[in-house]
C-alpha positions in Angstrom: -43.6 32.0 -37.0 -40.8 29.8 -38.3 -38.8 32.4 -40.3 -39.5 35.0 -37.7 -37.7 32.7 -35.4 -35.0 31.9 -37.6 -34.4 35.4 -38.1 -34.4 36.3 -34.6 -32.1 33.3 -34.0 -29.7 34.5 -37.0 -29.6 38.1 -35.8 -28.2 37.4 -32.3 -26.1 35.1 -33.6 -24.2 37.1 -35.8 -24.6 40.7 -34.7 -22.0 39.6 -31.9 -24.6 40.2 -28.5 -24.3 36.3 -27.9 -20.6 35.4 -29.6 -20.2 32.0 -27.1 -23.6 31.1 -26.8 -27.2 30.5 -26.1 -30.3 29.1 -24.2 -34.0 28.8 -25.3 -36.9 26.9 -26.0 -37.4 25.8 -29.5 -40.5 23.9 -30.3 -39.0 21.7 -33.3 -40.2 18.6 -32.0 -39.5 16.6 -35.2 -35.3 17.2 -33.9 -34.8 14.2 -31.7 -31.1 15.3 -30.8 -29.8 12.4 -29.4 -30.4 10.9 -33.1 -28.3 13.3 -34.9 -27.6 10.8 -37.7 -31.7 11.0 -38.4 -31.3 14.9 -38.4 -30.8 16.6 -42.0 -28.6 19.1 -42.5 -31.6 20.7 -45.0 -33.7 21.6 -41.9 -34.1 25.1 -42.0 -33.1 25.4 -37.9 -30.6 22.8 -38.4 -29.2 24.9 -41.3 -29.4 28.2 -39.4 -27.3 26.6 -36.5 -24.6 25.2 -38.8 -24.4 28.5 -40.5 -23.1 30.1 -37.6 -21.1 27.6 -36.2 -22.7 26.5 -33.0 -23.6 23.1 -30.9 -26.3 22.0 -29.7 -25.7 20.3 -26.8 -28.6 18.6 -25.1 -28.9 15.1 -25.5 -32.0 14.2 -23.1 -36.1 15.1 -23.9 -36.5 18.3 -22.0 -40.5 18.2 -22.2 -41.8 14.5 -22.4 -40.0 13.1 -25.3 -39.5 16.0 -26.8 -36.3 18.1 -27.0 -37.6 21.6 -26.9 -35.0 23.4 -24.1 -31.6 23.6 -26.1 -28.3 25.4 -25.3 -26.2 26.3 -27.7 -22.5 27.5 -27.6 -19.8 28.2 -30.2 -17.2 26.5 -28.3 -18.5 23.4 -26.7 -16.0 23.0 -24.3 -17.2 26.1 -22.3 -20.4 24.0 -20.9 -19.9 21.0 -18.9 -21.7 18.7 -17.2 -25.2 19.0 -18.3 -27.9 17.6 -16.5 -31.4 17.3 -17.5 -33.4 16.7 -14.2 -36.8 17.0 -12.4 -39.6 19.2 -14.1 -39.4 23.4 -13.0 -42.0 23.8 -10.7 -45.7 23.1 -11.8 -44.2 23.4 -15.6 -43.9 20.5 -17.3 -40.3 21.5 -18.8 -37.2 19.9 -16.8 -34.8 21.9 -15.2 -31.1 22.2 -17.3 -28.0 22.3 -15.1 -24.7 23.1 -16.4 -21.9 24.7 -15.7 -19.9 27.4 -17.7 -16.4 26.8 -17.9 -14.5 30.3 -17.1 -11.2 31.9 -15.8 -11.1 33.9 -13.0 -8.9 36.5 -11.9 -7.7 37.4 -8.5 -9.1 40.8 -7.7 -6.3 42.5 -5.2 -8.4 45.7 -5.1 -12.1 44.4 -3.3 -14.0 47.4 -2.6 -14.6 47.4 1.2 -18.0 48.4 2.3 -19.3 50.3 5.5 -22.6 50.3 7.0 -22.6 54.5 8.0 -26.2 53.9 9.5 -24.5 52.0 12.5 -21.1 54.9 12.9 -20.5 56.4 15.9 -20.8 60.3 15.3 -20.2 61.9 18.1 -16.7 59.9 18.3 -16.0 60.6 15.1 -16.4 64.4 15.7 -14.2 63.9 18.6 -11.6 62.5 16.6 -11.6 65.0 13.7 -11.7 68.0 15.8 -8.8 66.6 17.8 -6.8 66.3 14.3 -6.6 70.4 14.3 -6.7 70.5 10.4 -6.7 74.7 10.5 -2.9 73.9 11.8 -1.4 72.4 8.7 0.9 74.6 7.4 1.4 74.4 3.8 0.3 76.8 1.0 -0.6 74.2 -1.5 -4.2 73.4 -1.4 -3.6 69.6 -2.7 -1.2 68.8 0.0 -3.8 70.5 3.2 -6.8 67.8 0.9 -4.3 65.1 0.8 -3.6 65.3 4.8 -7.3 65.7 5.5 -8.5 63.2 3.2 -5.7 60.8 4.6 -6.9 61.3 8.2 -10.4 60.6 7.3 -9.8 57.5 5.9 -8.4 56.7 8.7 -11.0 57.6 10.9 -13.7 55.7 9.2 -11.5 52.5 8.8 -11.5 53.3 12.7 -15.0 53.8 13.6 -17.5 52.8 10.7 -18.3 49.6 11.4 -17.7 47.4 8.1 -20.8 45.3 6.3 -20.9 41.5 6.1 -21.0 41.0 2.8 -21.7 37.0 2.9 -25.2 37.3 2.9 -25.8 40.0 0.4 -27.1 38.2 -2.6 -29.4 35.6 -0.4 -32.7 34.7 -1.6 -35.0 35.8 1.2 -38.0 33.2 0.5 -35.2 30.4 0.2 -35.8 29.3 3.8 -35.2 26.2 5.6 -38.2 24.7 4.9 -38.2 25.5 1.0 -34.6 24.1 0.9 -35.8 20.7 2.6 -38.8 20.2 0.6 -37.0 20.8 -2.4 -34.1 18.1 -1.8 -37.7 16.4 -0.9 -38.5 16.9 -4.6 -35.7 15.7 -6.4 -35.2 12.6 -4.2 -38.9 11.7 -5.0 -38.4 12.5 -9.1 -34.7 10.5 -9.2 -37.0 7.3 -7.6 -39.4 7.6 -10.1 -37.2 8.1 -13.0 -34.8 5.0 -11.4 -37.9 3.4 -10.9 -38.7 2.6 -15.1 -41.1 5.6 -14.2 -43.4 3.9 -11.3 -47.0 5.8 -11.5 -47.2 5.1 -7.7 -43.5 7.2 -7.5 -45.0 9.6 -9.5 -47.8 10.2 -7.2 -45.4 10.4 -4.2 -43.6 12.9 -6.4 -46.2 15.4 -7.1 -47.1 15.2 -3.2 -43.6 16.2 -2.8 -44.0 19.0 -5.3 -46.8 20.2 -4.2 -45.4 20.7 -0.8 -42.4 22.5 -2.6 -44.9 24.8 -4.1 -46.7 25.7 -0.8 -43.7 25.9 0.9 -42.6 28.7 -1.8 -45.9 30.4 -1.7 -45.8 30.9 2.4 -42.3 32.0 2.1 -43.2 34.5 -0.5 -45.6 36.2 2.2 
């Protein structure tokens, strides 16, 4: 299980799929990683990381005190702000938020989108017959395309009405009441945690979890 691993690891690493870096669950639990002055270099994981040049770079137990949920990245200044917060779910694994530091272009050509479904036909048919294409006098075959193709651009600009696009990628289930019970959630688990880890905040937590997880399941329907 352990070389199998380390060969999987070694693999992606250097056939070039993951050149920056990578996220998964490695159940080393002997590798206390905020400790790395008790970690050998003669660990075979350890060893396989070092050999391809990458950093591991959480420093918080991920699964009670273990640190099993590691991301690791070639370039450590591409991840930032790491956060190891309140358990996923029903899973006893916390959730890991970072960012990933990036460039980003400006992107002068957006594709505009139209929602045809909602056109007006019948105007539009209007409109094109009123542009007497059989009239244009020219004997080269691009130039009559290039006239009609112009016009119909036009025309659609004109009539199609365009799609809102700022709703495209929403999560459907991620409803008003999932949203509050979640902020619900991590309130209750930042208490507890602030508390010195208070069993009676850690009661009022799982209530509030399991409220999140109802919440999920009826918005799912």
């Amino acid at each position: 299980m352990v070389v199998s691993l380390l060969q999987s690891i070694n693999e992606e690493l250097t056939s070039g799929s993951s050149p920056e870096g990578d996220v998964r669950d490695v159940n080393y639990r002997e590798l206390v990683w905020n400790q790395i002055e008790k970690i050998s270099d003669d660990h075979p994981f350890v060893n396989c990381v070092n050999e391809n040049f990458m950093h591991q770079l959480v420093n918080e137990p991920t699964r009670k005190n273990n640190f099993l949920d590691l991301i690791f990245s070639s370039d450590e200044n591409i991840v930032d702000n790491i956060s190891v917060r309140e358990p996923f779910g029903t899973s006893d694994h916390r959730v890991i938020e970072f960012e990933i530091v990036v460039s980003k272009s400006k992107n002068d050509n957006q594709v505009q989108n139209f929602n045809y479904h909602k056109a007006n036909y019948n105007d539009i048919i209007k409109i094109a017959i009123s542009k007497q294409w059989e009239r244009i006098n020219s004997n080269s075959s691009d130039d009559i395309w290039g006239n009609i193709k112009s016009d119909l651009i036009q025309i659609r600009n004109d009539l199609v009405p365009k799609i809102n696009q700022k709703n495209k990628f929403r999560c459907k289930w991620a409803t008003k009441t999932v949203k509050k019970c979640r902020r619900a959630k991590i309130r209750a688990w930042n208490k507890y945690i602030k508390s010195g880890k208070s069993l009676v905040l850690y009661d009022r937590y799982k209530k509030k979890l399991n409220r999140l997880v109802k919440a999920n399941s009826d918005a799912k329907k």
